[in-house]
N, C-alpha and C positions, 0 to 999 in steps of 0.2 A: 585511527587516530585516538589513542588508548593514552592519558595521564593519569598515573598512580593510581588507576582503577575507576577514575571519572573521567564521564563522556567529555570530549572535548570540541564534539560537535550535535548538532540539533538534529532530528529527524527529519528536519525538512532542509535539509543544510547538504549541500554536497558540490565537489568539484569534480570540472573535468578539463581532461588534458590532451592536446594533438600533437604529439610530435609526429614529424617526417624526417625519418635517417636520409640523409644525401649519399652518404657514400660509408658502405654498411661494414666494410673489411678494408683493412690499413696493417701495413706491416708497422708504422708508426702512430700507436695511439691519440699523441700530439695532430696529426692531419687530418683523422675524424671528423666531419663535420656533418652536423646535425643543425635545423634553423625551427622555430618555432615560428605558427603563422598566428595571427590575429586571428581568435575566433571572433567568430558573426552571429545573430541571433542565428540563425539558419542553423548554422554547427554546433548551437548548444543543445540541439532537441537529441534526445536519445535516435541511436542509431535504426532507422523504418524505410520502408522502401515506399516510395511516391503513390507506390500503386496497392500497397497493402490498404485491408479495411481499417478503419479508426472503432475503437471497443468503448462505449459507455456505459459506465455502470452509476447508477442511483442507488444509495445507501437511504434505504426507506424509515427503517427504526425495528428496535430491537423489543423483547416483550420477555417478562419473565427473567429478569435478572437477579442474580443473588445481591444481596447488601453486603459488599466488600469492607464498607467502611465501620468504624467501631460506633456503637450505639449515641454517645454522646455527638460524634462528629456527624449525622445525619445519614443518609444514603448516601448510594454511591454514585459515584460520577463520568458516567460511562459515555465513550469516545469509540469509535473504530476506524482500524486503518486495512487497509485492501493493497495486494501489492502482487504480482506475478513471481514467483518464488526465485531470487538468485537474480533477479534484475533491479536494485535499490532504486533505479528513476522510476519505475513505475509506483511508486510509494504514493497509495493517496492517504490522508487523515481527514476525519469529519472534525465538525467542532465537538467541543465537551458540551454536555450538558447538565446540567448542575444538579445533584440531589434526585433521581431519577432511577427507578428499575421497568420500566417503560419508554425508553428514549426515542423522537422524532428528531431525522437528520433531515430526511429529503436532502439529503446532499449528493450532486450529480456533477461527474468528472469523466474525461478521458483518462483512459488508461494508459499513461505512455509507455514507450518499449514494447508493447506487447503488438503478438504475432498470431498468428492461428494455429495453434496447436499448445499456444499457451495454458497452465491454468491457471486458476487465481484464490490467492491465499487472503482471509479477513478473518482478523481478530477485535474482540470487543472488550476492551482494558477500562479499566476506574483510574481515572487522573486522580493520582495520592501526591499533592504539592508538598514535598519535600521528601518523602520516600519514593521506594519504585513502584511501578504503577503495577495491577493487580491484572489477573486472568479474569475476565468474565465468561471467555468459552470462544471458542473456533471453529472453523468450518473450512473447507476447501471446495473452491465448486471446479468440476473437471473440465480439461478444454471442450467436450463433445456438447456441455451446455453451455458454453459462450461463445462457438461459433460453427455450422453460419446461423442459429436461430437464435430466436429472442429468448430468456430466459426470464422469467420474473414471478415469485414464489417466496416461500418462508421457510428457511433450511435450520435445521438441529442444530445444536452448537453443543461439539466436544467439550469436555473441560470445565463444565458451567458449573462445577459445585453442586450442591444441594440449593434448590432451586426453592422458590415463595409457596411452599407446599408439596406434599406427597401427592407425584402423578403429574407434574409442571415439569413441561422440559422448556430451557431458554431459546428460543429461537431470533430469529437473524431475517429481514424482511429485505430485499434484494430487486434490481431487475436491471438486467444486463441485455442489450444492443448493440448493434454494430451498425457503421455507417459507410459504403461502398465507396471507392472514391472516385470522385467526376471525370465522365469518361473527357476524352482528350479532344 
């Protein structure tokens, strides 16, 4: 949903749609029929099977970020979002926090859509209000550490620029779980 080169929807913003074809071949396109159902809360959660594990990840905080933002406008203001690659419902976003190359999220989310043998992509951006927002650095953690064990650790982050000194590399503080779901 692309206008004249600006977003026309939010990151946190997304639809979804169920059709059910009734009757899929017609010598007359006219008799086609197709009926749309009322979604349910039920049917707006990403597509998961009852019995798959549920995946939580806690975004701890980050350490050793570069200053994106220009000298007068303060530090930077780094956020991160976490999201299973190729699946946009699993998108989570922390809050921003303001003027910070040390950031505390403690922020803790299911993972939605995600499966086991998923992995999971997290990037750490500087919220820039009014331009686009900046790399602070990324990381991929693979599926064989998010499931079935528990993962929770301080991972490198690609990308991170030239870092608060020579010999500083930016990391990324993490800890991912899973939770089994109730037998029947």
């Amino acid at each position: 949903l692309d206008t004249n080169g600006g977003s026309a929807v939010s990151a946190e913003s997304y639809v979804t749609v169920k059709v059910d074809v009734i009757k899929s071949y017609s010598a007359d396109p006219k008799s086609a029929k197709c009926s749309v159902k009322k979604m349910t809360e039920a049917s707006k959660t990403p597509l998961a099977s009852k019995d798959a594990p549920k995946l939580i990840i806690t975004i701890v905080c980050a350490k050793n970020l570069r200053n994106a933002d220009w000298a007068a406008r303060g530090l930077s203001d780094p956020y991160c979002i976490c999201e299973v690659p190729g699946k946009p419902l699993s998108r989570i976003l922390t809050p921003v926090v303001q003027d910070k190359l040390d950031p505390i999220w403690n922020c803790t989310q299911q993972v939605l859509d995600w499966e086991p043998g998923d992995s999971l992509s997290l990037a750490v951006m500087d919220k820039d209000f009014g331009n686009r927002d900046d790399l602070l650095g990324r990381v991929t953690l693979p599926a064989e550490k998010c499931y079935p064990f528990t993962f929770e650790g301080e991972l490198p982050l690609k990308d991170s620029g030239t870092g608060r000194g020579k010999g500083t590399t930016a990391t990324l503080t993490i800890k991912v779980t899973t939770e089994e779901p109730a037998a029947a």
